[in-house]
N, CA, C and O atoms as a Tinker XYZ file with bonds, in Angstrom:
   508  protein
     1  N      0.835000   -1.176000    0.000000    73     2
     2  CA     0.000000    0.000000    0.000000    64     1     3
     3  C      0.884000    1.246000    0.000000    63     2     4     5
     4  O      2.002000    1.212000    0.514000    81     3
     5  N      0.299000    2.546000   -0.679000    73     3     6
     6  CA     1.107000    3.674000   -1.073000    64     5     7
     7  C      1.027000    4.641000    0.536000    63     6     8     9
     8  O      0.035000    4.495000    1.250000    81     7
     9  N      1.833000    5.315000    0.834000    73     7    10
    10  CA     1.646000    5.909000    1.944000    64     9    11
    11  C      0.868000    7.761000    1.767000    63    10    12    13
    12  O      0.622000    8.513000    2.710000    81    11
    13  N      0.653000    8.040000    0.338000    73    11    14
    14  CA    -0.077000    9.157000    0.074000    64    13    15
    15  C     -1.285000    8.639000   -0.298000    63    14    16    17
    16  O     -1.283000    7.540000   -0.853000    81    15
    17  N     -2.818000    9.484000   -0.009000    73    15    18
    18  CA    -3.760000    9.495000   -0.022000    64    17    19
    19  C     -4.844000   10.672000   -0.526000    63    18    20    21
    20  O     -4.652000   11.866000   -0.298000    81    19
    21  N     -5.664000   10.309000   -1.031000    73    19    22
    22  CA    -6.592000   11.100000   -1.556000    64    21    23
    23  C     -7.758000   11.434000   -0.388000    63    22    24    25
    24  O     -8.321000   10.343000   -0.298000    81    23
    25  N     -8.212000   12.048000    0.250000    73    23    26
    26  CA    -9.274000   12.534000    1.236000    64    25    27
    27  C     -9.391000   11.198000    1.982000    63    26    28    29
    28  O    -10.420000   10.617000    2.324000    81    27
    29  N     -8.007000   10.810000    2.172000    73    27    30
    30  CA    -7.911000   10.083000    3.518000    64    29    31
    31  C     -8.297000    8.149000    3.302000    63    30    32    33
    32  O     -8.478000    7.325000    4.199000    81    31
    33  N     -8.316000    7.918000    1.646000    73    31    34
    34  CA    -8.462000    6.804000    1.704000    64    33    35
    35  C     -7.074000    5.982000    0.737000    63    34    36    37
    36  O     -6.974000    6.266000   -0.457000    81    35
    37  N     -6.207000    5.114000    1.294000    73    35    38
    38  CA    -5.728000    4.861000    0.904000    64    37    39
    39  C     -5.270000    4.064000   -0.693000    63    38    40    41
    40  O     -5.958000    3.143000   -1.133000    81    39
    41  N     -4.228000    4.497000   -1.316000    73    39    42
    42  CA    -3.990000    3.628000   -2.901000    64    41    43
    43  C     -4.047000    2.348000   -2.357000    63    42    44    45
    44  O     -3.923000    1.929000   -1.206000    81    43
    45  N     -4.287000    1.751000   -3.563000    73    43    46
    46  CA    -4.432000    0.575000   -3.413000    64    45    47
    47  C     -4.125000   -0.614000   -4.447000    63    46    48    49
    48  O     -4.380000   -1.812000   -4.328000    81    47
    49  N     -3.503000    0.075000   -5.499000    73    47    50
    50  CA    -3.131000   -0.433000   -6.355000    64    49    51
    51  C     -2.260000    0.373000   -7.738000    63    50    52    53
    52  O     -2.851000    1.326000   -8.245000    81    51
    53  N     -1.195000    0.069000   -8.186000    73    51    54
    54  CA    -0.188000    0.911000   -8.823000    64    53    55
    55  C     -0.952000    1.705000  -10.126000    63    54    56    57
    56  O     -0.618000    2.871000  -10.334000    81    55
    57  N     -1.839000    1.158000  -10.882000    73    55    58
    58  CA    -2.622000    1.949000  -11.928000    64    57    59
    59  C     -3.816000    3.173000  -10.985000    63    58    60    61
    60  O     -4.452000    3.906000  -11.742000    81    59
    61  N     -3.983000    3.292000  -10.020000    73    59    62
    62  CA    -4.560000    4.144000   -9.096000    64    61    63
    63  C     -3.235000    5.479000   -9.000000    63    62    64    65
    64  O     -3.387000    6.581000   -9.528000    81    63
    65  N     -2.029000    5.084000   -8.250000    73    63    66
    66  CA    -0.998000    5.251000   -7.730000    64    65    67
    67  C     -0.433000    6.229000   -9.189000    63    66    68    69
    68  O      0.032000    7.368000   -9.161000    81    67
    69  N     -0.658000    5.358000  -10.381000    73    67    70
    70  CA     0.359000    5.923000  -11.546000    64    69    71
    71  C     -0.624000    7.373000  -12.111000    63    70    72    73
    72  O     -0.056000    8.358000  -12.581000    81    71
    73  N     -2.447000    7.275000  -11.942000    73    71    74
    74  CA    -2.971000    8.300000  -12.133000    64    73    75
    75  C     -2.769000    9.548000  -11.414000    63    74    76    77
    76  O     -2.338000   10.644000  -11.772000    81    75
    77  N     -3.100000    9.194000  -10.552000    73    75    78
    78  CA    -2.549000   10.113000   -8.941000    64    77    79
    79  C     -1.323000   11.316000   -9.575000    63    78    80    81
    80  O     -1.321000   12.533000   -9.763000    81    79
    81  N     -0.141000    9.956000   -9.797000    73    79    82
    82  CA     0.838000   10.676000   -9.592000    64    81    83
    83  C      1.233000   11.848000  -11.466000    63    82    84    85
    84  O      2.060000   12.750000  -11.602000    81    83
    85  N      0.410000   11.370000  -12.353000    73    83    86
    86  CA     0.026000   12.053000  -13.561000    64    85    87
    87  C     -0.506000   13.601000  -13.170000    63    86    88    89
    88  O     -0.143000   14.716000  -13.546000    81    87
    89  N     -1.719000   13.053000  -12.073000    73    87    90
    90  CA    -2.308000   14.633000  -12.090000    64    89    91
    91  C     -1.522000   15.331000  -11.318000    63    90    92    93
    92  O     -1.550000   16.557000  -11.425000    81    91
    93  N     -0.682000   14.728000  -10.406000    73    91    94
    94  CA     0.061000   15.433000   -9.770000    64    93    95
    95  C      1.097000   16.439000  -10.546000    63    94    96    97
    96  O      1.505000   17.533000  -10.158000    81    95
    97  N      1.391000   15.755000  -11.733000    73    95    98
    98  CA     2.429000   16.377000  -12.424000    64    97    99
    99  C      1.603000   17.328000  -13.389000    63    98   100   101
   100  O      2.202000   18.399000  -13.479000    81    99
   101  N      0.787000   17.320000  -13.916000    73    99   102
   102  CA    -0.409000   18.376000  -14.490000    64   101   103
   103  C     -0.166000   19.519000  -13.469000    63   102   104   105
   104  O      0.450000   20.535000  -13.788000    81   103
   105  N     -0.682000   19.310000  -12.206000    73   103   106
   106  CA    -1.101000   20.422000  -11.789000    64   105   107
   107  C      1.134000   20.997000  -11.435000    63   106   108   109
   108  O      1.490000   22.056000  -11.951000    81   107
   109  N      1.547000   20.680000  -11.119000    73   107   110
   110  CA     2.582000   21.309000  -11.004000    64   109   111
   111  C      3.283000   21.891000  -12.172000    63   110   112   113
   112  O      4.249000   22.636000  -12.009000    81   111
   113  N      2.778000   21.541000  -13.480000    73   111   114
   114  CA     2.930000   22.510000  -14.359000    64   113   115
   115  C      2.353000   23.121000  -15.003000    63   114   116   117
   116  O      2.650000   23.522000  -16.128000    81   115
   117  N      0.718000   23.436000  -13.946000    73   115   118
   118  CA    -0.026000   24.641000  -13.900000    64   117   119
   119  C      0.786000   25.941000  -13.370000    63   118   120   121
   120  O      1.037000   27.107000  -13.675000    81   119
   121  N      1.121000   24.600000  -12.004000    73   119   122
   122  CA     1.975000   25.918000  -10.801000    64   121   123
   123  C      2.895000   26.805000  -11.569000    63   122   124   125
   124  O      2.980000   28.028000  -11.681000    81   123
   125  N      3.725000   25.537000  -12.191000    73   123   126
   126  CA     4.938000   26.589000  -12.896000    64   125   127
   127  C      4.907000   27.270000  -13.849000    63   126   128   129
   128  O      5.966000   27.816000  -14.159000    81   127
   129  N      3.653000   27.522000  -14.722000    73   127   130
   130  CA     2.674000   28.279000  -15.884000    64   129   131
   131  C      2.488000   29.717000  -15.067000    63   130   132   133
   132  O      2.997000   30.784000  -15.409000    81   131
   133  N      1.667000   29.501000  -13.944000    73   131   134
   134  CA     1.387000   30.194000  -12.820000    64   133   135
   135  C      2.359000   31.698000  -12.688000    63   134   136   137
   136  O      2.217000   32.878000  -13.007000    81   135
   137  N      3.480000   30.784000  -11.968000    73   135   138
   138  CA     4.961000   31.327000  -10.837000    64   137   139
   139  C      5.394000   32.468000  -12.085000    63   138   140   141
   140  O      5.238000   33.668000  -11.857000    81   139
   141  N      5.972000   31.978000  -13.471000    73   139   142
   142  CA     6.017000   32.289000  -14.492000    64   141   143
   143  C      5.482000   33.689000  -15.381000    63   142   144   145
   144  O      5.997000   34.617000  -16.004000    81   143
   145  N      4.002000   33.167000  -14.982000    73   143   146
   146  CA     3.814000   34.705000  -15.659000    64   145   147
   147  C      3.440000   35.819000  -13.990000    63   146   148   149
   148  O      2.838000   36.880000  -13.824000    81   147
   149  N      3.846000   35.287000  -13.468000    73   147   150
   150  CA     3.554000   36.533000  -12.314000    64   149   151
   151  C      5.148000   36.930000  -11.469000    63   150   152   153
   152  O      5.236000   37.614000  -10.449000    81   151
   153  N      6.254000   36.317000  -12.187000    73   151   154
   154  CA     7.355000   36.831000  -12.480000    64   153   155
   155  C      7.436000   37.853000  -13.601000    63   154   156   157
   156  O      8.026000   38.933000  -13.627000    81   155
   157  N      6.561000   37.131000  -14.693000    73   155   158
   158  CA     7.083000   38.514000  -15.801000    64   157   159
   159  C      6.136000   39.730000  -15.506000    63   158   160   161
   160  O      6.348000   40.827000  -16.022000    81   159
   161  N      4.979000   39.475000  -14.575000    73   159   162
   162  CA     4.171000   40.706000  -14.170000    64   161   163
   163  C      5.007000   41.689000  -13.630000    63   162   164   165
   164  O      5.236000   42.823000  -14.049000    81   163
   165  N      5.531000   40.968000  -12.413000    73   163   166
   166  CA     6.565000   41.681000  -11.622000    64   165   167
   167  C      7.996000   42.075000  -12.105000    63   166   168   169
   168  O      9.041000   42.452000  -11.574000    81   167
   169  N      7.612000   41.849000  -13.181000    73   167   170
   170  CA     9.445000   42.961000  -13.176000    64   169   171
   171  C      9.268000   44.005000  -13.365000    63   170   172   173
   172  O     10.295000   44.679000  -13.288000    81   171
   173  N      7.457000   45.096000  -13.849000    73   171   174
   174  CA     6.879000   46.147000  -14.125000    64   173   175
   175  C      6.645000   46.684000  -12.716000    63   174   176   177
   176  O      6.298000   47.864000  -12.664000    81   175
   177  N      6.789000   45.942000  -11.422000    73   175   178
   178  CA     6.424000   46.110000  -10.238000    64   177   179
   179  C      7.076000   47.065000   -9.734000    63   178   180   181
   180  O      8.250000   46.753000   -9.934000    81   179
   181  N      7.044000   48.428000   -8.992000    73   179   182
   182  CA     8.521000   48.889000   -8.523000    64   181   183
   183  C      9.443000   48.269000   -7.347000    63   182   184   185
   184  O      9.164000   48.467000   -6.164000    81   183
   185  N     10.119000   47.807000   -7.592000    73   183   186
   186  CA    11.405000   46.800000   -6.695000    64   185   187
   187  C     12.947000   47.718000   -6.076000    63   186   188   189
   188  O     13.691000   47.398000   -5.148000    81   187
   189  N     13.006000   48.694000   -6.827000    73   187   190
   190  CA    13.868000   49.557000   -6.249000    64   189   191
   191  C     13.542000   51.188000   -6.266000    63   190   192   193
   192  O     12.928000   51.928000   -7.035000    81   191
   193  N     14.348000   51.385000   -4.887000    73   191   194
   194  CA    13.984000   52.799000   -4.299000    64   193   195
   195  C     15.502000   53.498000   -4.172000    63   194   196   197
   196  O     16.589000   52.937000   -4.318000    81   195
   197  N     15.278000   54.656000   -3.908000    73   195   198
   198  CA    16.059000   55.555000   -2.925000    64   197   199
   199  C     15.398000   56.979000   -2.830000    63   198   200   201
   200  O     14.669000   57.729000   -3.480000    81   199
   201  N     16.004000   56.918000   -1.768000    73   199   202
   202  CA    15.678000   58.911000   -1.041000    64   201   203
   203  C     17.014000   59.806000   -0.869000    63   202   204   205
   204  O     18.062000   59.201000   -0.640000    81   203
   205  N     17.025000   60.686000   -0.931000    73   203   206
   206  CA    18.165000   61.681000   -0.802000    64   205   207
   207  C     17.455000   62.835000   -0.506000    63   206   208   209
   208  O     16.740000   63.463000   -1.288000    81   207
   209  N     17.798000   63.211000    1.244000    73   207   210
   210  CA    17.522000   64.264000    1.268000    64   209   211
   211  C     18.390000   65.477000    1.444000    63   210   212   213
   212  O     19.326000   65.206000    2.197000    81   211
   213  N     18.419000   67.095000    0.888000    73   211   214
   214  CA    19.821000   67.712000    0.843000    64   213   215
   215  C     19.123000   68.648000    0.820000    63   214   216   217
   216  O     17.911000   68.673000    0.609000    81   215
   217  N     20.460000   70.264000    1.229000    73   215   218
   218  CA    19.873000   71.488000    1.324000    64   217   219
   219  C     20.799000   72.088000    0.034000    63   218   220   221
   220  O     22.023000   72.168000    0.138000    81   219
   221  N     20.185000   72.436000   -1.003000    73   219   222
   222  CA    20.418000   72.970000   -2.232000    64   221   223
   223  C     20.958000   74.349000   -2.261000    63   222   224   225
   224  O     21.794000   74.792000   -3.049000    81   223
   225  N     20.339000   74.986000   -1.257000    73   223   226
   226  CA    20.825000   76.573000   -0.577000    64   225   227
   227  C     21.603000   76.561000    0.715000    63   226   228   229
   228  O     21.417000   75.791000    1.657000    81   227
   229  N     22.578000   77.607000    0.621000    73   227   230
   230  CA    23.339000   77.124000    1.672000    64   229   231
   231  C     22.934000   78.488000    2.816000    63   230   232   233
   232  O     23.523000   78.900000    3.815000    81   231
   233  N     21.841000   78.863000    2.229000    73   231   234
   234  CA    20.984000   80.147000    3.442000    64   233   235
   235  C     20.161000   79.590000    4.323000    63   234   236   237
   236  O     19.900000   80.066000    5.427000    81   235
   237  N     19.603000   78.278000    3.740000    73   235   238
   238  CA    18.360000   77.789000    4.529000    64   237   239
   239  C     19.032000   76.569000    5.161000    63   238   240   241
   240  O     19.695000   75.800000    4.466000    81   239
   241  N     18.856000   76.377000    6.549000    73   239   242
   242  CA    19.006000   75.152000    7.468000    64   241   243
   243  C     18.725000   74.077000    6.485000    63   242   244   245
   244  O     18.526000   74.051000    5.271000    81   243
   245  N     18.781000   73.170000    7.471000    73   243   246
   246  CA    18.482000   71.913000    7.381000    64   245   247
   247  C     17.973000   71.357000    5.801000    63   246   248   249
   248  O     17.851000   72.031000    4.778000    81   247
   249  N     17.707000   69.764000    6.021000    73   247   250
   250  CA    17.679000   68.936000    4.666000    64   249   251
   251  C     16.450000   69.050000    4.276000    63   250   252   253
   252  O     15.893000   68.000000    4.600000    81   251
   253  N     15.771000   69.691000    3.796000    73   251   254
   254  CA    13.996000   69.963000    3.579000    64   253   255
   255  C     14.212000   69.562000    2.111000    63   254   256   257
   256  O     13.171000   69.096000    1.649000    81   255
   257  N     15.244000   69.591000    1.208000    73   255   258
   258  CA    14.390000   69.403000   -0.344000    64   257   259
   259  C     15.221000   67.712000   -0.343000    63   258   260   261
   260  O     16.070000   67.229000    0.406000    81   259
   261  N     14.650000   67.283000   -1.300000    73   259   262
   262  CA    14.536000   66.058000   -1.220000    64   261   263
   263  C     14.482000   65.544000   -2.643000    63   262   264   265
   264  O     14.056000   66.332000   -3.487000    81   263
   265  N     14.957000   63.993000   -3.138000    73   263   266
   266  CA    14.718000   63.231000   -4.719000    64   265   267
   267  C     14.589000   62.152000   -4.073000    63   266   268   269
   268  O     15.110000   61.961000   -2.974000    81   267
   269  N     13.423000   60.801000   -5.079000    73   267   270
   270  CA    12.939000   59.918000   -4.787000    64   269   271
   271  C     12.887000   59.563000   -6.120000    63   270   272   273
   272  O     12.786000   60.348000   -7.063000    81   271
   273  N     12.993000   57.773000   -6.200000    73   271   274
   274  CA    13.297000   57.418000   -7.497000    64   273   275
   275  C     12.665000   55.922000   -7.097000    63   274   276   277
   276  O     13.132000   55.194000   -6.221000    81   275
   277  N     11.701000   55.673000   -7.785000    73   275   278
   278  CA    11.060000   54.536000   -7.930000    64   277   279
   279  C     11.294000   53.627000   -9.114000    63   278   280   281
   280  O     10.913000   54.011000  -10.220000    81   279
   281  N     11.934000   52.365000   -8.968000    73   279   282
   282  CA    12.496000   52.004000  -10.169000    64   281   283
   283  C     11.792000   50.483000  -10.305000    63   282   284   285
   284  O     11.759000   49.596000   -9.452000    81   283
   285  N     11.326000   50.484000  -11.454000    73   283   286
   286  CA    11.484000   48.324000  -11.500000    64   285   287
   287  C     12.565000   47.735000  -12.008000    63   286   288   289
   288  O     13.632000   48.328000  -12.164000    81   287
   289  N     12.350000   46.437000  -12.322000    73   287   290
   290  CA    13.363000   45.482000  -12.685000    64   289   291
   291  C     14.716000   45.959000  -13.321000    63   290   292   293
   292  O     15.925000   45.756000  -13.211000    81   291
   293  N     13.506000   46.982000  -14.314000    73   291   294
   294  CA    14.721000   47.136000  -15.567000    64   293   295
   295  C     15.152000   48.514000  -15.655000    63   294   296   297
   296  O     15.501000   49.015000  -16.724000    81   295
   297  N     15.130000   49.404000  -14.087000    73   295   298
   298  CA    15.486000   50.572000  -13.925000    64   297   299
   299  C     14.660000   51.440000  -15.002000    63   298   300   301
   300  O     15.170000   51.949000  -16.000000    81   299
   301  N     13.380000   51.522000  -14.659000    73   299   302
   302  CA    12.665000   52.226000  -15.363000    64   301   303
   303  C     11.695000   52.962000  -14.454000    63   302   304   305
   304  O     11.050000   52.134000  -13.811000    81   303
   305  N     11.428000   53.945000  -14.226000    73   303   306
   306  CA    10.386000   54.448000  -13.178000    64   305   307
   307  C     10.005000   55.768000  -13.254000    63   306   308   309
   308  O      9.356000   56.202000  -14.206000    81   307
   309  N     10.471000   56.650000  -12.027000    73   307   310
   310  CA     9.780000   57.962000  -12.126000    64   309   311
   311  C     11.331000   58.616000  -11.122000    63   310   312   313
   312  O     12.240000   57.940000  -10.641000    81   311
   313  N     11.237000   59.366000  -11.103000    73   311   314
   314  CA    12.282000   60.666000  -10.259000    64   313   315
   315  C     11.645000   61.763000   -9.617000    63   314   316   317
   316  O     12.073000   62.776000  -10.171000    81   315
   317  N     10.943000   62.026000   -8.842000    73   315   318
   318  CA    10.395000   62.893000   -8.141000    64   317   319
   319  C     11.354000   63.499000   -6.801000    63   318   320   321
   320  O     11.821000   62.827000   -5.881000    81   319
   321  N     11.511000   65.405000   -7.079000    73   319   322
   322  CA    12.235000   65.902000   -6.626000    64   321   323
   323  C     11.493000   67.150000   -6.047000    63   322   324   325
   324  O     10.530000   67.738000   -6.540000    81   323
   325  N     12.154000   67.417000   -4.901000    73   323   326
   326  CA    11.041000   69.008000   -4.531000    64   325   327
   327  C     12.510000   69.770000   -4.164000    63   326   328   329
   328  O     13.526000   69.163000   -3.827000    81   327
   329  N     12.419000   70.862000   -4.271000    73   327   330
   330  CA    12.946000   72.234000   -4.174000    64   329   331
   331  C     12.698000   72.805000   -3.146000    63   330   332   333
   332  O     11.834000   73.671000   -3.283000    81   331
   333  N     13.252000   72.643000   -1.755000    73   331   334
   334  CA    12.497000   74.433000   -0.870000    64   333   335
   335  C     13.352000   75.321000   -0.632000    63   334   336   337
   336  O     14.521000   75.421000   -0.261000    81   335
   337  N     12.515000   75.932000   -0.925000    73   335   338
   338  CA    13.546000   77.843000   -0.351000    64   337   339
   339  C     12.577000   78.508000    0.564000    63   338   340   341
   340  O     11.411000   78.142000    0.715000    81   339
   341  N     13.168000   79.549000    1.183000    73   339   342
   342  CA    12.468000   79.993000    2.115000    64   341   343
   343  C     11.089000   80.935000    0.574000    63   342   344   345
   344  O      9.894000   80.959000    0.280000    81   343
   345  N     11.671000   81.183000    0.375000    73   343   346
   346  CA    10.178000   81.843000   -1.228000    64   345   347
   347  C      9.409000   80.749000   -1.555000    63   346   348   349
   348  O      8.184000   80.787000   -1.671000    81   347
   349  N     10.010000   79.902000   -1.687000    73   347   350
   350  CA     8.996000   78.453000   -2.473000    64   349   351
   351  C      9.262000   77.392000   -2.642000    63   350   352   353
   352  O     10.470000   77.249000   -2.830000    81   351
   353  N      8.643000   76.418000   -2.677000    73   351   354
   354  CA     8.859000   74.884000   -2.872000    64   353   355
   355  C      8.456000   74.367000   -4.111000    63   354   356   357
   356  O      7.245000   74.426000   -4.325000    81   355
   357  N      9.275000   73.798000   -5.117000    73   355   358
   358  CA     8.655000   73.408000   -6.263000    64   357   359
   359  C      8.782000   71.893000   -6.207000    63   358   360   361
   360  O      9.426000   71.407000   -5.277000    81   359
   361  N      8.294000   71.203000   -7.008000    73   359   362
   362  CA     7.559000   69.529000   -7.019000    64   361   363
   363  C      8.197000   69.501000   -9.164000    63   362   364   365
   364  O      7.908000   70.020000  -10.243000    81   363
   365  N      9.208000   68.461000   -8.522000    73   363   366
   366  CA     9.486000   67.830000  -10.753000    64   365   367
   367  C      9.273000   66.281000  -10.522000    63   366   368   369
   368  O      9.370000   65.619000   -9.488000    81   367
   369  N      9.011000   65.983000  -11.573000    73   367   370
   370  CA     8.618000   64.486000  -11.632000    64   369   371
   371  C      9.397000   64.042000  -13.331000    63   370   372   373
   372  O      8.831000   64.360000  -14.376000    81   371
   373  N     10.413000   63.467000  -13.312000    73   371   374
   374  CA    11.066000   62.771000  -14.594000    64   373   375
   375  C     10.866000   61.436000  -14.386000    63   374   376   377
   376  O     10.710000   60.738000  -13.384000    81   375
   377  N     10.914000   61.197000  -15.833000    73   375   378
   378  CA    10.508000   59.477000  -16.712000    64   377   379
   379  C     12.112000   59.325000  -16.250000    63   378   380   381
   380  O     12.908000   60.255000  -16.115000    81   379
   381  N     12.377000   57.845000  -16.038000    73   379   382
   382  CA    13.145000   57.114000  -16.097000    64   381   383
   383  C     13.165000   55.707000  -16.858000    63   382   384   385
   384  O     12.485000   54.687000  -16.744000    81   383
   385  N     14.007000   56.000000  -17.509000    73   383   386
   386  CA    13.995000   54.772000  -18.543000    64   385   387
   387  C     15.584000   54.321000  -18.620000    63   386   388   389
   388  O     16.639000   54.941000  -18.753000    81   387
   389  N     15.162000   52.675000  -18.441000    73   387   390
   390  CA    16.745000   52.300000  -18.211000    64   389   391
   391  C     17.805000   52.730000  -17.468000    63   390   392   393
   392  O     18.970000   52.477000  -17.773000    81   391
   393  N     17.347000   53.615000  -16.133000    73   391   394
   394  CA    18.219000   54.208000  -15.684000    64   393   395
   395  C     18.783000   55.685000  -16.002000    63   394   396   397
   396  O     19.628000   56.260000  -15.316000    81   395
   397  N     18.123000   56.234000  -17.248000    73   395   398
   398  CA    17.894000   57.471000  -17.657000    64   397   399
   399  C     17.062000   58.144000  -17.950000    63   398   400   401
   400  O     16.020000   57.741000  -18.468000    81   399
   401  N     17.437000   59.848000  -17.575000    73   399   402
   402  CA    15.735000   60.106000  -18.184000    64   401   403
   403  C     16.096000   61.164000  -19.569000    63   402   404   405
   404  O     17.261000   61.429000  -19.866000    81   403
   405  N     15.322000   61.515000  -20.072000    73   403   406
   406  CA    15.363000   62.892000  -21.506000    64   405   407
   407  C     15.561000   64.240000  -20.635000    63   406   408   409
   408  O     15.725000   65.222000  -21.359000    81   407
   409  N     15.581000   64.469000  -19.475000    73   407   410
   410  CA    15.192000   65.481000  -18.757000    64   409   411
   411  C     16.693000   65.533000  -18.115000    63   410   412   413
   412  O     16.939000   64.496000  -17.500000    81   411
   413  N     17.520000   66.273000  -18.107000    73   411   414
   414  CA    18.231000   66.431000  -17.420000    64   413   415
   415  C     18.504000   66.402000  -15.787000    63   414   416   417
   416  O     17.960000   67.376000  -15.265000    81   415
   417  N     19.139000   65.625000  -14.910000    73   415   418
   418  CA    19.365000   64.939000  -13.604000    64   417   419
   419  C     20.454000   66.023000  -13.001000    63   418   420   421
   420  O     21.561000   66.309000  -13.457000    81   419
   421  N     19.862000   66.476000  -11.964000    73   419   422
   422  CA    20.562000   66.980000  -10.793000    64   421   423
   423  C     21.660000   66.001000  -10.019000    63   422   424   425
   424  O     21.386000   65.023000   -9.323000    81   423
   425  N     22.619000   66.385000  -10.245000    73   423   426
   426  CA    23.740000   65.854000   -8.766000    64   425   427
   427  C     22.949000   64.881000   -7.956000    63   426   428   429
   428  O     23.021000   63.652000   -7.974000    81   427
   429  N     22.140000   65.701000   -7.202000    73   427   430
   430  CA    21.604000   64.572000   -6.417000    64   429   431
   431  C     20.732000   63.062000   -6.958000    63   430   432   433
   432  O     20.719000   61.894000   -6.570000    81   431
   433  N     20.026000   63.869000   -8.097000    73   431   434
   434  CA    19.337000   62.199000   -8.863000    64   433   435
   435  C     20.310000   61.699000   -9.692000    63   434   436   437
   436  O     20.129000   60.488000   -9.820000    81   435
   437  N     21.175000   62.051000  -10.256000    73   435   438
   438  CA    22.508000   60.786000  -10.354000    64   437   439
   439  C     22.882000   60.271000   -9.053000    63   438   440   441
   440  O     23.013000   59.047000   -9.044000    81   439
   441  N     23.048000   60.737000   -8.180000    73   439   442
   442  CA    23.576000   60.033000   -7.159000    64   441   443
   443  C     22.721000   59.004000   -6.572000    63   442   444   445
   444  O     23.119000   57.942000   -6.094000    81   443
   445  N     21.183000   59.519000   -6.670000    73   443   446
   446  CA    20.440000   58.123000   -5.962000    64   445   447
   447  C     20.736000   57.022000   -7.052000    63   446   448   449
   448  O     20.928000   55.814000   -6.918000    81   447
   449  N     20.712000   57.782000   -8.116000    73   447   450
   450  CA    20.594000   56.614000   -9.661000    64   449   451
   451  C     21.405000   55.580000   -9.472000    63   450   452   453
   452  O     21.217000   54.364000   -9.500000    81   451
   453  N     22.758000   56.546000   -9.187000    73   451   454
   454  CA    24.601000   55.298000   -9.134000    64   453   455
   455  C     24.157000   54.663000   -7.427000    63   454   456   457
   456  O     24.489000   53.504000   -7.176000    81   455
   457  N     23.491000   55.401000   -6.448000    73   455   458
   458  CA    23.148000   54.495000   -5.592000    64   457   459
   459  C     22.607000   52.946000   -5.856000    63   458   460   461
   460  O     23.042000   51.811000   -5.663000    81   459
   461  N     21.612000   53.450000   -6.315000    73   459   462
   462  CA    20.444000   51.891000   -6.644000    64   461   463
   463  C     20.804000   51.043000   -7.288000    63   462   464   465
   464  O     20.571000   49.848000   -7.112000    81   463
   465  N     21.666000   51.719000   -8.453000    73   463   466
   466  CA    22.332000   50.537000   -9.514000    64   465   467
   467  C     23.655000   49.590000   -8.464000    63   466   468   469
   468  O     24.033000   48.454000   -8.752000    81   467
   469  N     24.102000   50.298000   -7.410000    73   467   470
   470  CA    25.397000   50.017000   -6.546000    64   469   471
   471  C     24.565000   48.844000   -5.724000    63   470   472   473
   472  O     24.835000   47.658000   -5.912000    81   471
   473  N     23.396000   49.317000   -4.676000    73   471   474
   474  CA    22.507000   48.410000   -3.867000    64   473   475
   475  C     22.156000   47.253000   -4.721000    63   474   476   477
   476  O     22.795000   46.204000   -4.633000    81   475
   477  N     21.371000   47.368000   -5.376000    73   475   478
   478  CA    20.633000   46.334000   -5.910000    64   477   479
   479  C     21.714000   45.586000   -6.934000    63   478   480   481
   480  O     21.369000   44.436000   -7.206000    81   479
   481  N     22.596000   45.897000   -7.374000    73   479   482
   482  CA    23.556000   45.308000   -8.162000    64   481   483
   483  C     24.457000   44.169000   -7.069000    63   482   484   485
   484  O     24.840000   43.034000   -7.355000    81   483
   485  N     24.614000   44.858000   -5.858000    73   483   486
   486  CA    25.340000   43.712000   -5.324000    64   485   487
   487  C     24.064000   42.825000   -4.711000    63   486   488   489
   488  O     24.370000   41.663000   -4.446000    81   487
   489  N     23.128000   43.080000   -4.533000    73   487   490
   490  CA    22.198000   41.892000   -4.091000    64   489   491
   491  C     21.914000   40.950000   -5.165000    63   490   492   493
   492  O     21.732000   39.781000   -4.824000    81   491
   493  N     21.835000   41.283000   -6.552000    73   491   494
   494  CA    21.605000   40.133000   -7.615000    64   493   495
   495  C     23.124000   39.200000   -7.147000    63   494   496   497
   496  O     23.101000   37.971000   -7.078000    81   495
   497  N     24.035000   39.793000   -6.937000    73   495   498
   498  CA    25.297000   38.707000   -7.228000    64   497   499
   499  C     25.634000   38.253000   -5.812000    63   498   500   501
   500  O     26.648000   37.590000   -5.594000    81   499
   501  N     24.732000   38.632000   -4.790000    73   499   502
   502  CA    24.872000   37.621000   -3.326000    64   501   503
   503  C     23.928000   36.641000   -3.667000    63   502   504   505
   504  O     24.355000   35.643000   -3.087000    81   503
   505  N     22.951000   36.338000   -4.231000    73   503   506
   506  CA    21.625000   35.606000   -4.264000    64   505   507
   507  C     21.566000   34.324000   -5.816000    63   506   508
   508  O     20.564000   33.635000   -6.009000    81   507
């Protein structure tokens, strides 16, 4: 007798045993049909970040303006940066594609950029 069971009643014979173990293999390459395309969903997912916060003026205290860079798989995302001065705070938002955008990058959003590519570059090659 087989020691796996269907809702608790035991195989009982190897053409039982050999179906069993058929659908078993069906459905595990549902699973891996599955795993598959919700890997290729996720590489559109955003998976990498950084923040940098800095004072752009050297009149005004502290780190109030700030860049944020939301990236997926394939270093593609958005760059969102704010500006404050004691007059005003402005809000930019650049396309990132591949790690670049058409819009010209401040010091500081290269630097998160060569950050993320630095972070996440050594985690692909620990894993």
């Amino acid at each position: 007798m087989f020691s796996f069971n269907k809702k608790g009643k035991p195989i009982e014979n190897i053409e039982e045993a050999s179906k069993r173990i058929k659908d078993l293999e069906l459905k595990i390459e549902e699973l891996y049909s599955e795993v598959g395309k919700i890997k290729k969903e996720n590489e559109k997912n955003i998976q990498k970040f950084g923040l940098l916060r800095y004072n752009p003026f050297n009149e005004l205290g502290g780190d109030q303006s700030f860049s944020l860079a939301l990236l997926d798989k394939n270093n593609n995302g958005v760059m969102v940066s704010s500006i404050f001065s004691q007059e005003k705070s402005r809000v930019f938002g650049k396309e990132i594609v591949k790690g670049k955008s058409k819009h010209q990058l401040s010091n500081e959003e290269e630097e998160i950029i060569n950050q993320i590519r630095s972070d996440y570059g050594k985690e692909r090659k620990e894993n």
